[in-house]
SERO-4910 file (N, C-alpha, C, O; in steps of 0.05 Angstrom, whole numbers):
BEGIN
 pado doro    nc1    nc2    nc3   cac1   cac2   cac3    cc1    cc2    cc3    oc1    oc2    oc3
  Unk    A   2890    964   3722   2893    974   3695   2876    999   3691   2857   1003   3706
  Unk    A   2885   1020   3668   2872   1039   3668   2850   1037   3655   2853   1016   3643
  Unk    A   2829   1046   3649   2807   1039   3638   2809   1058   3610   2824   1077   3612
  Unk    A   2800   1055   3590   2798   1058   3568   2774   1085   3559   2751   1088   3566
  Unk    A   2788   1100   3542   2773   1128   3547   2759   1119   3524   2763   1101   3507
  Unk    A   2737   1143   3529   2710   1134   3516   2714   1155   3490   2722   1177   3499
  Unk    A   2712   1154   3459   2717   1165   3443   2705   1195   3438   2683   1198   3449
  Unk    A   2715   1215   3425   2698   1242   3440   2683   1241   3414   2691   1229   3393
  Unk    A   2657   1258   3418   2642   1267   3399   2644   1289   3381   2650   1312   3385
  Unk    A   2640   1280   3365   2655   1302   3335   2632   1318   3329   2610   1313   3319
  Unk    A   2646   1346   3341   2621   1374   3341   2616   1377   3310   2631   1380   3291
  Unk    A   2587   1375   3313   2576   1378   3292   2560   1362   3274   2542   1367   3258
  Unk    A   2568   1345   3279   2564   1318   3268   2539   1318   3251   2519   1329   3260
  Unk    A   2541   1305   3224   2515   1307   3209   2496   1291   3211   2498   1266   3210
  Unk    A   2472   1304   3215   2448   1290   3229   2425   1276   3203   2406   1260   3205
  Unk    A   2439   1289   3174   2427   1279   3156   2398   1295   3155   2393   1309   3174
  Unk    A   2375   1293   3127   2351   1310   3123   2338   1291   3146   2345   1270   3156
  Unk    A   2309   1312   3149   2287   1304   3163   2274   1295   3146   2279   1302   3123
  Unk    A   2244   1271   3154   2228   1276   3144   2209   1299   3123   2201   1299   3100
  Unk    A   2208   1318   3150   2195   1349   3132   2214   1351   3101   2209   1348   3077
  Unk    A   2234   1356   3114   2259   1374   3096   2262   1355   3067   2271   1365   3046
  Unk    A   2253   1325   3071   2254   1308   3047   2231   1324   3027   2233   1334   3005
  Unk    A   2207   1322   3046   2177   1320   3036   2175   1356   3026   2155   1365   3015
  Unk    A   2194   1369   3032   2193   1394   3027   2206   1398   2987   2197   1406   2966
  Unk    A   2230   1387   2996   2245   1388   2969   2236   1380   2945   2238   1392   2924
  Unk    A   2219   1345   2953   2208   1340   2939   2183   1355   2923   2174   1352   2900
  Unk    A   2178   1367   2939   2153   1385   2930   2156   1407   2911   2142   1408   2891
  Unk    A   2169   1420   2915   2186   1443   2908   2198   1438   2882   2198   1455   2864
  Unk    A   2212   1406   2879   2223   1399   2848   2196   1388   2832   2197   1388   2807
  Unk    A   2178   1381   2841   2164   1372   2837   2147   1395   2814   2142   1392   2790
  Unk    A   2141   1415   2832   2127   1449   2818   2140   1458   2789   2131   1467   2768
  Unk    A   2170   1450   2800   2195   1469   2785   2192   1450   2751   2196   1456   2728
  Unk    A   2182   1426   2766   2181   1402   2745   2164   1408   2719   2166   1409   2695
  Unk    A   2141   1414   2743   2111   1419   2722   2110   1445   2704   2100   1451   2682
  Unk    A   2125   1456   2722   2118   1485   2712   2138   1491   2680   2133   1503   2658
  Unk    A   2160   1475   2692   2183   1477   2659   2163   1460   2633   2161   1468   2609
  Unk    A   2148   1433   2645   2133   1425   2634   2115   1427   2611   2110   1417   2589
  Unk    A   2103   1458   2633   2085   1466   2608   2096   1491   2602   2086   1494   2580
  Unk    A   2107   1508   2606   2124   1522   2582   2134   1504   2561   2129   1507   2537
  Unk    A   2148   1484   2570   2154   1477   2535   2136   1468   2522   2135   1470   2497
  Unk    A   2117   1456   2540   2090   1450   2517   2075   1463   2499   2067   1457   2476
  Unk    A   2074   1488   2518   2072   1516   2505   2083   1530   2475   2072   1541   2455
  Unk    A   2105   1525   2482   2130   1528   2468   2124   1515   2442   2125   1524   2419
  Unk    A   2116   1489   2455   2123   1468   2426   2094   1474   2412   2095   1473   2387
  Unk    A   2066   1482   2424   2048   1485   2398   2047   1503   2398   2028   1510   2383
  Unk    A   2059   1525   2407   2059   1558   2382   2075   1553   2354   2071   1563   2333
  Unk    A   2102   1524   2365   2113   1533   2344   2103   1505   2315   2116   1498   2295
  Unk    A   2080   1496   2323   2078   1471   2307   2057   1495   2296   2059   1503   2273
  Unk    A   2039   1506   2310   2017   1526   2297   2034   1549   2272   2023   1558   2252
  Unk    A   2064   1556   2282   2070   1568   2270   2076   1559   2244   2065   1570   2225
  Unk    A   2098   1533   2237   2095   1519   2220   2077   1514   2198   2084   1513   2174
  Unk    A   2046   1511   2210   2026   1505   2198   2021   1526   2187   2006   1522   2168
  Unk    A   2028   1552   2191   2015   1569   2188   2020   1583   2155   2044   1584   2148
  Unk    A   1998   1594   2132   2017   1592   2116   2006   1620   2107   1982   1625   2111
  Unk    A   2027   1645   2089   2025   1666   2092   2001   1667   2067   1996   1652   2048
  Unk    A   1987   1701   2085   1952   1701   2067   1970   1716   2043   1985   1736   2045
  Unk    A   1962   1698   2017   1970   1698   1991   1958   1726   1983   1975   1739   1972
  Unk    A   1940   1737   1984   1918   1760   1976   1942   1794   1982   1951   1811   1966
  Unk    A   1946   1790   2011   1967   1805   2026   1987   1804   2010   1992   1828   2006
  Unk    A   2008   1785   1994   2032   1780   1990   2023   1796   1957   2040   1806   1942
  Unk    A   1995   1793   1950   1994   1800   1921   1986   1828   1920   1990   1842   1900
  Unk    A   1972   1840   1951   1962   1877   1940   1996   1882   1944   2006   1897   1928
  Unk    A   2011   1870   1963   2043   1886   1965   2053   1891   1933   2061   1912   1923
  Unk    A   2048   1867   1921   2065   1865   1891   2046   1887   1882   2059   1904   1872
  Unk    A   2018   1893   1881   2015   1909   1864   2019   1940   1871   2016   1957   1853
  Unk    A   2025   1945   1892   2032   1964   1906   2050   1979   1891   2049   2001   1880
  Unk    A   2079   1950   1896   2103   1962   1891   2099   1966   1855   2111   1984   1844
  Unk    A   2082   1950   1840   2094   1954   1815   2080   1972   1810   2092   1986   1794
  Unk    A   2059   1982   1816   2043   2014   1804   2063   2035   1815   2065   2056   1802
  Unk    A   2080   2033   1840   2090   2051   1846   2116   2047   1829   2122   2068   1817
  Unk    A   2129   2032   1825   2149   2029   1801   2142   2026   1775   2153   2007   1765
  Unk    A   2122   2043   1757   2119   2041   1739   2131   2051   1718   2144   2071   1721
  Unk    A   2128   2038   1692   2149   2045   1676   2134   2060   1654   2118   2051   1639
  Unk    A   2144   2088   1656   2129   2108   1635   2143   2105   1606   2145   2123   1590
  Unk    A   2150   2086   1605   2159   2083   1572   2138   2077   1550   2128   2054   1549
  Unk    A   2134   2090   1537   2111   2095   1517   2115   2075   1499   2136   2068   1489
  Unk    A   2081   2063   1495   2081   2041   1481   2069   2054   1449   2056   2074   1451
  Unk    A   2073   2045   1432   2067   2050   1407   2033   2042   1406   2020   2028   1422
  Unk    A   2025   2057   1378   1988   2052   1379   1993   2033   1368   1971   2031   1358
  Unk    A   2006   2011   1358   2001   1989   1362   1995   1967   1379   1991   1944   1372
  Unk    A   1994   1977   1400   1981   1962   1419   1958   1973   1425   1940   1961   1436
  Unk    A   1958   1988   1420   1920   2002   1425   1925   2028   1454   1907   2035   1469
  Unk    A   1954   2037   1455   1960   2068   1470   1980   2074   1462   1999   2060   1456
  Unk    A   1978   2103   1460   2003   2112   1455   2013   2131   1465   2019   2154   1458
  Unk    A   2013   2117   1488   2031   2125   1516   2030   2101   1539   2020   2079   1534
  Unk    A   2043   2106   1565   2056   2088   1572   2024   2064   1582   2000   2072   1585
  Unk    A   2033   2039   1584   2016   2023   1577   2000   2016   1600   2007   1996   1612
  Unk    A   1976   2032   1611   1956   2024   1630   1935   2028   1617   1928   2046   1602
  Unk    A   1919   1999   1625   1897   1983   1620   1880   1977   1637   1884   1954   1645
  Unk    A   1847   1995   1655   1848   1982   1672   1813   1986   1674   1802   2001   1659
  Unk    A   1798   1969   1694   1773   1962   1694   1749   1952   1718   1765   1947   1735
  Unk    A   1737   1950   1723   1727   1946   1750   1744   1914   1755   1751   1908   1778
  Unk    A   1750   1896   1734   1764   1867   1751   1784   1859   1740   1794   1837   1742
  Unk    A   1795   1883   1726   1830   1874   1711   1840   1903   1707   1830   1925   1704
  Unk    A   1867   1892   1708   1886   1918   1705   1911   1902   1693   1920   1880   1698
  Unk    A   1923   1931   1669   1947   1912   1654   1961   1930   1658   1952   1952   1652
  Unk    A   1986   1928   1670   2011   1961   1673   2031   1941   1667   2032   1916   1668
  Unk    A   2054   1968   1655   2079   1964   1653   2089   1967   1682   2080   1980   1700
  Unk    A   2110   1950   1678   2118   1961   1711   2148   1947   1705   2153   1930   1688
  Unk    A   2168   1961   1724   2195   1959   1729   2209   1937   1749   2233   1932   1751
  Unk    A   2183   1924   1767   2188   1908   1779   2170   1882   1767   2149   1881   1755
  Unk    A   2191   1858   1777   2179   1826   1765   2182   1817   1792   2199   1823   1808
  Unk    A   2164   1803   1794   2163   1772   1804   2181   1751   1800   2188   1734   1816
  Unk    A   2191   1756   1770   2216   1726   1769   2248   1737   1765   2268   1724   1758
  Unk    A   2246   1765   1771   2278   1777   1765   2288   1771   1795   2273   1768   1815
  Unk    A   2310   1771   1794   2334   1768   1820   2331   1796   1825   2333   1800   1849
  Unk    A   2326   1817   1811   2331   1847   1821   2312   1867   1804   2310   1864   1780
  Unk    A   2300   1885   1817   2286   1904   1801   2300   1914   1779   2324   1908   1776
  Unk    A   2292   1925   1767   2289   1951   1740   2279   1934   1711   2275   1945   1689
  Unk    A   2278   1907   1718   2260   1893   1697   2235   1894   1682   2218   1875   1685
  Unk    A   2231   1912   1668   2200   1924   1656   2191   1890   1648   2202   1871   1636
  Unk    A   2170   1894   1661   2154   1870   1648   2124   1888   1649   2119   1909   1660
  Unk    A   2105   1870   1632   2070   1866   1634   2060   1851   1648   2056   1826   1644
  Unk    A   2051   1871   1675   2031   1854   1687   2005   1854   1687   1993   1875   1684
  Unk    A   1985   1822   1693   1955   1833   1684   1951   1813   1711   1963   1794   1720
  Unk    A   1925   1832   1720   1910   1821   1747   1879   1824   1733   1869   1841   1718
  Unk    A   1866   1797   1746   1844   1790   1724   1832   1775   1758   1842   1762   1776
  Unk    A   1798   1793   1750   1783   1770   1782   1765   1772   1769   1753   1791   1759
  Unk    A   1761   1731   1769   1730   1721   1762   1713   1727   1787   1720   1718   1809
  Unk    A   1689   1744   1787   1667   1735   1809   1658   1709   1816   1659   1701   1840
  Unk    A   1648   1691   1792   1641   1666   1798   1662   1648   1810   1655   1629   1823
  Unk    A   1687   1653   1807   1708   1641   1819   1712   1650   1851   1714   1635   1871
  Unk    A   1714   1675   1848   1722   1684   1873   1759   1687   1877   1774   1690   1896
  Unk    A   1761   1684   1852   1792   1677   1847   1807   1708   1833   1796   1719   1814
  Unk    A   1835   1719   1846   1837   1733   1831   1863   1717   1817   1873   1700   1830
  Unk    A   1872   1722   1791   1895   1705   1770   1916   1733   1766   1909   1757   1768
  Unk    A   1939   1723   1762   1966   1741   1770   1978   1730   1745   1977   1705   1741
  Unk    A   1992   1748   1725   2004   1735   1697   2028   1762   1684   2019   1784   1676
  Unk    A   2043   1759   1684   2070   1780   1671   2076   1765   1649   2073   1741   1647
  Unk    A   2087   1782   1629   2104   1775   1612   2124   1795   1594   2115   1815   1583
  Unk    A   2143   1791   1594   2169   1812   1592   2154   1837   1571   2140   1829   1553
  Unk    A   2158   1863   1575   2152   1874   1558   2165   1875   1529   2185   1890   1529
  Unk    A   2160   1866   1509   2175   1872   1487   2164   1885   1469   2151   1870   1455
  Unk    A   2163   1904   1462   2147   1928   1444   2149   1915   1413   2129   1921   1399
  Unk    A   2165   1903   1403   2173   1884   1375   2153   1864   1369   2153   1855   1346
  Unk    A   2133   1854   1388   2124   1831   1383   2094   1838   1394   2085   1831   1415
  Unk    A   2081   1854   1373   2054   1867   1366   2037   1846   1383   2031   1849   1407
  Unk    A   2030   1826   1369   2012   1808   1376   2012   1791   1399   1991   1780   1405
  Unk    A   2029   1787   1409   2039   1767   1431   2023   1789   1448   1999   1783   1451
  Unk    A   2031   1815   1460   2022   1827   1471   1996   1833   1472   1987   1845   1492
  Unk    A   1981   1827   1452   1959   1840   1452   1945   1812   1451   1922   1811   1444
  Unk    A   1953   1796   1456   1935   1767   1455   1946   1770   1484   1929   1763   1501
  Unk    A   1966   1778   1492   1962   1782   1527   1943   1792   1545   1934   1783   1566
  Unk    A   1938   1815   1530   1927   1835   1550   1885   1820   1547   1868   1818   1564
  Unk    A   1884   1813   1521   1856   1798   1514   1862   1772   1530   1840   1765   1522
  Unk    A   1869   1755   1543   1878   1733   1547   1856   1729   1569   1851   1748   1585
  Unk    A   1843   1706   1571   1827   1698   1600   1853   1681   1618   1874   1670   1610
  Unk    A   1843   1684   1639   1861   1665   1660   1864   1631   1653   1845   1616   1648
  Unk    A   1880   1628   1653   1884   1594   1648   1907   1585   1666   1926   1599   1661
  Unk    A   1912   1566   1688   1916   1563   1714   1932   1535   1693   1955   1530   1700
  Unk    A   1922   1520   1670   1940   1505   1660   1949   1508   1636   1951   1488   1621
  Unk    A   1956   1534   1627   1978   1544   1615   2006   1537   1624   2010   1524   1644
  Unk    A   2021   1543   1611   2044   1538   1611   2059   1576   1609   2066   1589   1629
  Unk    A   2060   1582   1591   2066   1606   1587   2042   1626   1573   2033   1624   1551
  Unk    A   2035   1642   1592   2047   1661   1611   2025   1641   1637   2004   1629   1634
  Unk    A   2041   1645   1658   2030   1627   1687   2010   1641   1698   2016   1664   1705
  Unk    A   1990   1636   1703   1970   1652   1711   1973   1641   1745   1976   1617   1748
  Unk    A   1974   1654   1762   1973   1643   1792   1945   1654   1803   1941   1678   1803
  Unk    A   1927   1638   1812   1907   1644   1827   1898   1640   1855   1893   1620   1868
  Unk    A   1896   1673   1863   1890   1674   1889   1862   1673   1903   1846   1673   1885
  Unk    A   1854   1672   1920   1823   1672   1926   1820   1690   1945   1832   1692   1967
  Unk    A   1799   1709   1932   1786   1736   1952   1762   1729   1953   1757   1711   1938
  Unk    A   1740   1737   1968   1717   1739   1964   1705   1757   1939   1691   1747   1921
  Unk    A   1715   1787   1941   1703   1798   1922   1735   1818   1915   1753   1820   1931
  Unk    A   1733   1832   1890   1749   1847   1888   1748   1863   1865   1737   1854   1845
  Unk    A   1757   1883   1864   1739   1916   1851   1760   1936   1855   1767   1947   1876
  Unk    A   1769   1941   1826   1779   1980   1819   1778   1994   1812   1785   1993   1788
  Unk    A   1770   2019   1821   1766   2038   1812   1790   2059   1810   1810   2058   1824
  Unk    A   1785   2085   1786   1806   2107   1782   1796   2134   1783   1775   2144   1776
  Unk    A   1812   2142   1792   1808   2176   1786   1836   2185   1779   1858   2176   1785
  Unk    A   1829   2210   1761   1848   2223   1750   1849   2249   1764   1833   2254   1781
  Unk    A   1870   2269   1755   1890   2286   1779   1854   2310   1798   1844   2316   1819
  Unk    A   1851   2314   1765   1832   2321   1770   1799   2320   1785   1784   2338   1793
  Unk    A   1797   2299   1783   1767   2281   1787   1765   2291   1815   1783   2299   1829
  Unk    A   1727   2288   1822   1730   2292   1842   1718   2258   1853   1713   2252   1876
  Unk    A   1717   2247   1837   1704   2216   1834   1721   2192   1822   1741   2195   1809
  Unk    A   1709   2167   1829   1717   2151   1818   1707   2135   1793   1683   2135   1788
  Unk    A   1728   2121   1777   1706   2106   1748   1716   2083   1753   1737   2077   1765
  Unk    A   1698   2068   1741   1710   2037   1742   1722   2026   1721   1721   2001   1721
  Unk    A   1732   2037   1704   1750   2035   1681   1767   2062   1671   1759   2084   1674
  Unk    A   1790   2056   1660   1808   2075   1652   1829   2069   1625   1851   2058   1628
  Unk    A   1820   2075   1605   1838   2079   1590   1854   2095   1570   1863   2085   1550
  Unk    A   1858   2121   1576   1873   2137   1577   1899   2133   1563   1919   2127   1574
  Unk    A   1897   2137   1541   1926   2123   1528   1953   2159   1528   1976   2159   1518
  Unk    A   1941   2179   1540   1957   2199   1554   1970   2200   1574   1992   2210   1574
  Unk    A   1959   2188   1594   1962   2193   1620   1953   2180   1643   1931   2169   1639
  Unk    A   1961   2178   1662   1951   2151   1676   1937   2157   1705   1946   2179   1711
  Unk    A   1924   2151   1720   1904   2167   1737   1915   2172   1751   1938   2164   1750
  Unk    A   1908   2187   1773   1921   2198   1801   1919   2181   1818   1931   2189   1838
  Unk    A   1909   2163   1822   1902   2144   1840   1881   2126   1837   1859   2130   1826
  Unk    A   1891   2100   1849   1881   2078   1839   1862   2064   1869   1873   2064   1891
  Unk    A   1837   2054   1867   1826   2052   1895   1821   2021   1882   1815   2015   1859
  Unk    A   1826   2004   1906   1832   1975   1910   1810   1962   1936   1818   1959   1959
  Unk    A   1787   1957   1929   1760   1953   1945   1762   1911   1944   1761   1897   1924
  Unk    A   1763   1902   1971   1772   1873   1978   1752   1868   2001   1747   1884   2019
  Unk    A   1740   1839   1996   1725   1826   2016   1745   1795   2020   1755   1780   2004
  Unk    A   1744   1797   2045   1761   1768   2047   1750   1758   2081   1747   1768   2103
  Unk    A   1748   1737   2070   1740   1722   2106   1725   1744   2126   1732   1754   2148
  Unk    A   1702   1747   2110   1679   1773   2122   1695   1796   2130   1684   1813   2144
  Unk    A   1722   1801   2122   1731   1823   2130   1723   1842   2103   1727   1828   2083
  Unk    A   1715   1866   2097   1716   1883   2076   1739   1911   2090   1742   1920   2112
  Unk    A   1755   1916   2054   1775   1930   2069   1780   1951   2040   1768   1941   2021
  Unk    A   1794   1972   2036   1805   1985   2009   1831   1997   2018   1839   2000   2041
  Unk    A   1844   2005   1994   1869   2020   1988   1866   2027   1977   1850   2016   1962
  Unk    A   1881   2062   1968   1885   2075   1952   1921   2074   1948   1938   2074   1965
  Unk    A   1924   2073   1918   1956   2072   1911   1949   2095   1889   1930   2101   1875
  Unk    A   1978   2106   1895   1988   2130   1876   2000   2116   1847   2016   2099   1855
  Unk    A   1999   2115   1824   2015   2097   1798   2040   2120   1798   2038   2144   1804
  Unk    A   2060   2108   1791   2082   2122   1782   2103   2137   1810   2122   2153   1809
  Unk    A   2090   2124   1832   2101   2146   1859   2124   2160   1859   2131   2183   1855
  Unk    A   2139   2133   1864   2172   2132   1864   2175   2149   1839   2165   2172   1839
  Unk    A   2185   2141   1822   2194   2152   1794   2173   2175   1784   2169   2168   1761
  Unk    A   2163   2191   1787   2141   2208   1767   2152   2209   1748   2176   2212   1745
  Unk    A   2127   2205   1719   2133   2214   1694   2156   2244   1689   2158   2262   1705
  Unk    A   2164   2243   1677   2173   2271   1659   2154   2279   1637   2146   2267   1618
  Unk    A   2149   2307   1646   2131   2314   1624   2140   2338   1595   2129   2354   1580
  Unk    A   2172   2327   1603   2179   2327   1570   2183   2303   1565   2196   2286   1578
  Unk    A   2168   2301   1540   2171   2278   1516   2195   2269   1514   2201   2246   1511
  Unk    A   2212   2291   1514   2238   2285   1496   2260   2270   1515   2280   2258   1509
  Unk    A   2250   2275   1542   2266   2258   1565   2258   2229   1566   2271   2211   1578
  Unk    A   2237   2225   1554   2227   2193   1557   2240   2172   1540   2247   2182   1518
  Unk    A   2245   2150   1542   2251   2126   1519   2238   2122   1505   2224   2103   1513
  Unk    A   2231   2130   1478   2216   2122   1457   2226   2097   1452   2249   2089   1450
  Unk    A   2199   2080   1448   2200   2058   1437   2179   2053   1418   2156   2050   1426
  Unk    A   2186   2050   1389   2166   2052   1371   2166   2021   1362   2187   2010   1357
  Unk    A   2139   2005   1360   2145   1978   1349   2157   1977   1323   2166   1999   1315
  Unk    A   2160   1961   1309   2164   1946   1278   2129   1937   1275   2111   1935   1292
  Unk    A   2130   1933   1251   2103   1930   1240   2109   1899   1236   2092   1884   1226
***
């Protein structure tokens, strides 16, 4: 009988990983492991820090006063309010302007009264608008006299906390600054904004009226005369 052939070997044949080649991969996923690891860890407390994080109120309040001195509203207030011209009020720790921008409108060109008032003993500065209405003598003028009250109801006083805070004015002319201005003509050339906060000390100077400048004919302006 013939004898029986022996099966051939299949070139190539898979020999399967080595040892090394296990102990290699493993290693390698192993890095790839750690390393994705802590990126997202990473990841995850920048963004829990970010969360936490909450915007410096002081910053959000020189912007508003920025914009509203630079949108101010030269509409002349009657001497019944105590100028008679457009309505800036201002002092080494308060300032009262008309201004064209609000805080509670959906959209600028809204003249309202704003007053910024800082207790020293507080350390607090208080933030308070109320619509301008030239008709209503007293309301206004119990505004502008008004101390900060945080539980009022109307007008809302919001209080921020600075360390210290201080303004001074000069007018076109000056070669200096004063720490009060009331000028019921004309309104200064620039307004300097002196701030201590978290040992940082810092100032600004803002222009009133930027955007818009007055007209210095009368007769182009909106007269608004109160009622008695």
């Amino acid at each position: 009988m013939r004898g029986k052939r022996a099966a051939p070997k299949v070139l190539g044949q898979c020999r399967g990983f080595t040892l090394l080649e296990l102990v290699l991969a493993t290693l390698i996923s192993t890095l790839v492991i750690g390393i994705l690891s802590v990126a997202l860890t990473f990841s995850l407390r920048m963004w829990e820090r970010r969360q936490d994080q909450k915007p410096n109120e002081f910053s959000l309040l020189m912007e508003l006063l920025v914009m509203q001195l630079a949108e101010f509203d030269a509409t002349p207030v009657s001497s019944e309010f105590g100028a008679a011209g457009p309505l800036f009020v201002g002092s080494e720790h308060s300032l009262v302007v008309a201004t064209d921008h609000s805080v509670k409108a959906l959209s600028g060109g809204v003249p309202v009264v704003a007053k910024y008032t800082y207790l020293p003993q507080d350390k607090t500065l208080y933030y308070a608008e109320i619509p301008l209405d030239p008709y209503h003598h007293e309301e206004l003028r119990e505004f502008i006299e008004m101390a900060p009250d945080v539980e009022s109801q109307r007008p809302r006083f919001y209080p921020v906390k600075v360390d210290n805070f201080a303004l001074e004015y000069s007018g076109e002319e000056d070669e200096g600054y004063t720490n009060s201005w009331d000028d019921p003509e004309k309104l200064p050339g620039t307004v300097m904004v002196r701030w201590s906060l978290e040992e940082t000390t810092a100032s600004r100077i803002i222009v009133p009226d930027l955007l818009f400048p007055q007209s210095k004919d009368n007769s182009q302006r909106r007269e608004i005369v109160g009622g008695s």
